[in-house]
N, C-alpha and C positions, 0 to 999 in steps of 0.2 A: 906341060906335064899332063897327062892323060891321067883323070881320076876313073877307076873304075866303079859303075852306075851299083853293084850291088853291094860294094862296102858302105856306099852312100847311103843306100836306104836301108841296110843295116844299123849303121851309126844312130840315123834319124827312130829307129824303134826303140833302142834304147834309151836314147834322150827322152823320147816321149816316156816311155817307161819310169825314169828317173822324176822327172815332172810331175806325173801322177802319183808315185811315189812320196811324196816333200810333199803335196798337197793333200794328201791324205792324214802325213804326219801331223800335219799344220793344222787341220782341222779337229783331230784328236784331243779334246781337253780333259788330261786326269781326272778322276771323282774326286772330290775329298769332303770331311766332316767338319763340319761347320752345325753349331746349335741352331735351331727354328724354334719358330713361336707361330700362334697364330693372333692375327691381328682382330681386339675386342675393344670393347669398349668401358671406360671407367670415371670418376671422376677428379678433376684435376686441378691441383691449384698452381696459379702463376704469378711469380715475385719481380713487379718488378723496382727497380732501382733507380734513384736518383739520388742528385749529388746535392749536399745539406750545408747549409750554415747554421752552429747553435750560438743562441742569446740568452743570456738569463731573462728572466722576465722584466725583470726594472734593471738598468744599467744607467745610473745616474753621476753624474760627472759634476767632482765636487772642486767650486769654484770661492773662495775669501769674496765676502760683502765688504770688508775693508781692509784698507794699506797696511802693513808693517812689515816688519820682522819676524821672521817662523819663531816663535821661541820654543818651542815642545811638539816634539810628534810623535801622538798618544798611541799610535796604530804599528804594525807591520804588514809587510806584504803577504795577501793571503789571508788574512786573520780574519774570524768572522766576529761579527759586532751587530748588532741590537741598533735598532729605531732611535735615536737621542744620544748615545754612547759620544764621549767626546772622540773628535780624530786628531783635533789640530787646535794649538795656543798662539795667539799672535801677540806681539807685544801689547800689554794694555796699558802702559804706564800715559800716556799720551791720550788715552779715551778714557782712564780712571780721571785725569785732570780736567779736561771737557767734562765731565760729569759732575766734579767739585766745581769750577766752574759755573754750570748752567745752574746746579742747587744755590750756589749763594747770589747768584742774580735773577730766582726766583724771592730767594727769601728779602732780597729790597725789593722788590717788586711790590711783594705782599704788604710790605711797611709803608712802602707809600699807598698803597688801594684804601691800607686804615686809615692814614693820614686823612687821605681825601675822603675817606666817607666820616671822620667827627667833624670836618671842614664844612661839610655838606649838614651834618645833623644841626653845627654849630647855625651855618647860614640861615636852617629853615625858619628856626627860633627866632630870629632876628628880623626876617622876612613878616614872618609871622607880629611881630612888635611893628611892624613897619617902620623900618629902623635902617634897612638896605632896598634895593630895586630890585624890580625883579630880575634884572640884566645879572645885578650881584650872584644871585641863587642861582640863575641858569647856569654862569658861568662856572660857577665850585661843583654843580652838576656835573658840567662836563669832563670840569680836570677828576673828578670820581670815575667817568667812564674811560677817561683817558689812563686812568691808573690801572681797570680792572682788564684794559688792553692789554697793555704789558704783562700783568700776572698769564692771562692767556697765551702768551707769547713766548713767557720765560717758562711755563710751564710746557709748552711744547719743543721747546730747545732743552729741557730734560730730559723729554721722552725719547729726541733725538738722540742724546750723549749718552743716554741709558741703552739705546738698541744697539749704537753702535759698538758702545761694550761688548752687551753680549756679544755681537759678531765677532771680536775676537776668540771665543771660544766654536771652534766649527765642528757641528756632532753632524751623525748620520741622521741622513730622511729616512732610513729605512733598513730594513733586515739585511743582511747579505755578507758578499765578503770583499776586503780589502783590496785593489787593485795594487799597481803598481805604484811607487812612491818618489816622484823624479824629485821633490825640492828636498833639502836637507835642513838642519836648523840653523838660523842664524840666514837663509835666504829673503832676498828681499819681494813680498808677496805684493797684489793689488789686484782690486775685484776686474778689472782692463788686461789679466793675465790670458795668454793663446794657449798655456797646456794648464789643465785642472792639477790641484792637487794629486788628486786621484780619482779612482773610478768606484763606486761602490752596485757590486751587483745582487739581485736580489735573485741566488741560484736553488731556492729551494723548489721552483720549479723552471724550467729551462721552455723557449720558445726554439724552435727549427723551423729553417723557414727552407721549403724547397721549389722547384718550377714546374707543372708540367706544360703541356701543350695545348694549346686553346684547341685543336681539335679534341682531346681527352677530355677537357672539363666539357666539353659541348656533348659528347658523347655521357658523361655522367649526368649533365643534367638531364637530357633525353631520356635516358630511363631511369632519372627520379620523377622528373615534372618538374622539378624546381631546383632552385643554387640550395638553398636551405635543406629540404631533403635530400637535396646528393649529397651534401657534408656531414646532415645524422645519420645516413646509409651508411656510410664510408665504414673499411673494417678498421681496426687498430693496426699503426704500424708498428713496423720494429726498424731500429736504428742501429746503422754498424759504427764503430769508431775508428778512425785515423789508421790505429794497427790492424784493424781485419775482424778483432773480435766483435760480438753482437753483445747490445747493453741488453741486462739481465731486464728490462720495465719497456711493456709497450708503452705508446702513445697514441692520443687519438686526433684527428685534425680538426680542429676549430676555426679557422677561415680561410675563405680564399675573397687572394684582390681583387678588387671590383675595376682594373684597369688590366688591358692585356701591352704587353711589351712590345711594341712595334718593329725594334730592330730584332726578336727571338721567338716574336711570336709564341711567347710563352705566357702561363700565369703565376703568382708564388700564392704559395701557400700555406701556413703556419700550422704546425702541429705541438701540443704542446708532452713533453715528458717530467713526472715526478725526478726527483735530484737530492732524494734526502740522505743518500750518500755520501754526495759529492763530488763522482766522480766526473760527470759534464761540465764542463770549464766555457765560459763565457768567450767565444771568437774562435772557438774550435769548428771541426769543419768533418763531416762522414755520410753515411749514405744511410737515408729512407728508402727503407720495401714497404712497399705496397701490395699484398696481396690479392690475387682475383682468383675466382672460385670459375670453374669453366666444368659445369657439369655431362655424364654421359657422351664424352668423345673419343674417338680414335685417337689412342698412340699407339708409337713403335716408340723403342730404343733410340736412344742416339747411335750406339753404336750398330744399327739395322742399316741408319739414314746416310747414305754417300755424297759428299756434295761434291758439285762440280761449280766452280763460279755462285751462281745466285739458285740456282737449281741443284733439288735433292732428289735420289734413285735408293728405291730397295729391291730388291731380289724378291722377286713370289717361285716360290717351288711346287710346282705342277705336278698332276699323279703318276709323270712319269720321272719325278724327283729331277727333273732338270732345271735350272735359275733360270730366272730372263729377268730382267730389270723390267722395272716401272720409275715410270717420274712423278712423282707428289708434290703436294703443297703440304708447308706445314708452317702453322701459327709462325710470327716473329720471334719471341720467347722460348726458351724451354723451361723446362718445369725441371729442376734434377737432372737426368738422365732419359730423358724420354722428351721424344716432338709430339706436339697435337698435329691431326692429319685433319687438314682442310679440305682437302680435292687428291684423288688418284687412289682411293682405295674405298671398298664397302664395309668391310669386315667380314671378320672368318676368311681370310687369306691367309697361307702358312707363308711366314717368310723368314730371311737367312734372320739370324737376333741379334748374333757376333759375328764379326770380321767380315763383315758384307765388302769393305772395299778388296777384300782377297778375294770373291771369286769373280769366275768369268765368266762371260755372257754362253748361256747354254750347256753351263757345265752341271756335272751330275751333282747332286750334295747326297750323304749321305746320311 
């Protein structure tokens, strides 16, 4: 079939036609309005977060100095109690009788020390008459020192049977509140027990201890000069709890460990918070901010900043009101709602503020 040569190059104008056409379309991109800002400088603070263990400050784990029977338990769970306050009664019937006991084998003790000292007063007089040896006198000597032995001895098997009484009575070392109560009454206790009676914490001030990163603390002591001055510099933190809320009481930190973590390369660090509330519970668990001040820097908006992957792009809108992206750095952090801008911008740049990821490259803004 014979195509004829001038439909052909007919056809081919209009294709070209339609081509240029669609690519003109193509490159057409609608104006539309979008807010601007122009990019300044302010100063900024940046929060940031780690994850927290709280302890009361004394958590001491209350263990029976002697065997028995629970018979009375003075406490509930929860409940706060006073330095000395009894917690726990052990049978004493058995250390009241060691105690009668050790007294009336002091008090022969004592009878015979008297015996052997008239025995001894008796001999000197006789001695003295020369009437005995001296073998005699030394000897009533001795059974005097051998009596005054025993007083010594029975007097310490008193003091014995006496402490370990009290031991059946087990009070608090200190302020705080009641833990948990695993034994019941009538259980059979011994100072060789694996789980304590309980726990008594002392929550009126709370320890938190959190991690950061040995590069961080190297960088704070660097611009303190020393471990000591980075930890009086430090600002007060604030702590969030379990549910999201933030506790109404900063904190300030008062140590950090003098060993770094080797499997995390971390350090901890204790910061301590008031609890005269009570609402911090001793084994709970929320987050430390840390505050930094980062003066005089560039920000945009978060919502200015596009990210793609690991890289961020905002829109500068030029004096012929057209976008074109830029790619910036900006801090790891954000602050609120706004990036610090590290690298890719001067300032005094107008750029898109909202919904930068809707426009497109070269498009007009209005």
């Amino acid at each position: 079939m014979k195509v004829n040569g001038k439909i052909v190059f007919a056809l081919a104008i209009i294709a070209s036609a339609m081509l240029v056409s669609c690519g003109k379309k193509q490159q057409q991109v609608p104006s539309a309005t979008f807010k601007t800002m122009k990019v300044g400088r302010q100063d900024v603070t940046l929060e940031t977060k780690y994850s927290a263990t709280i302890r009361g400050r004394q958590d001491v784990d209350i263990y029976p100095q002697v065997g028995g029977t629970l018979k009375q338990i003075c406490v509930t769970e929860g409940q706060q109690v006073r330095k000395g306050q009894t917690l726990f009664i052990i049978d004493q019937v058995p250390y009241q009788a060691a105690l009668n006991t050790a007294q009336a084998a002091l008090k022969a003790a004592q009878a015979s020390e008297a015996t052997a000292a008239m025995n001894y007063e008796s001999k000197k007089k006789l001695f003295a008459e020369k009437v005995i040896s001296d073998f005699d006198l030394q000897a009533t000597y001795n059974t005097l020192l051998t009596a005054k032995a025993q007083v010594a001895q029975a007097e310490a098997q008193v003091t014995n049977a006496r402490n370990s009484l009290s031991y059946t009575v087990v009070t608090a070392p200190t302020n705080g509140v009641v833990g948990t109560l695993p034994y019941r009454q009538g259980a059979l206790v011994s100072a060789q027990m694996q789980q304590p009676l309980t726990t008594v914490s002392d929550n009126s001030q709370m320890w938190v201890y959190f991690s950061i990163s040995e590069r961080d603390l190297l960088s704070l002591v660097r611009k303190s000069g020393s471990l000591s001055e980075a930890i009086k510099n430090m600002p007060e933190v604030t702590l969030t709890l379990i549910d999201g809320s933030k506790y109404d009481k900063t904190g300030r930190v008062e140590s950090v460990s003098g060993v770094v973590n080797s499997s995390t390369g971390s350090v901890q660090l204790r910061a301590v918070f008031d609890n005269e509330n009570g609402i911090l519970h001793s084994g709970s668990t929320g987050n430390v901010i840390i505050p930094t001040i980062h003066e005089n820097v560039l920000v945009v908006p978060a919502t200015a900043a596009v990210q793609t992957q690991d890289r961020f792009r905002v829109f500068i809108v030029g004096s012929d009101s057209i976008a074109h992206g830029k790619v910036i750095s900006v801090n790891e952090q954000k602050s609120g709602n706004v990036f610090i801008v590290t690298e890719g911008l001067e300032g005094g740049e107008e750029i898109v503020a909202e919904g930068a990821g809707m426009v497109k490259e070269g498009q007009k803004v209005k």
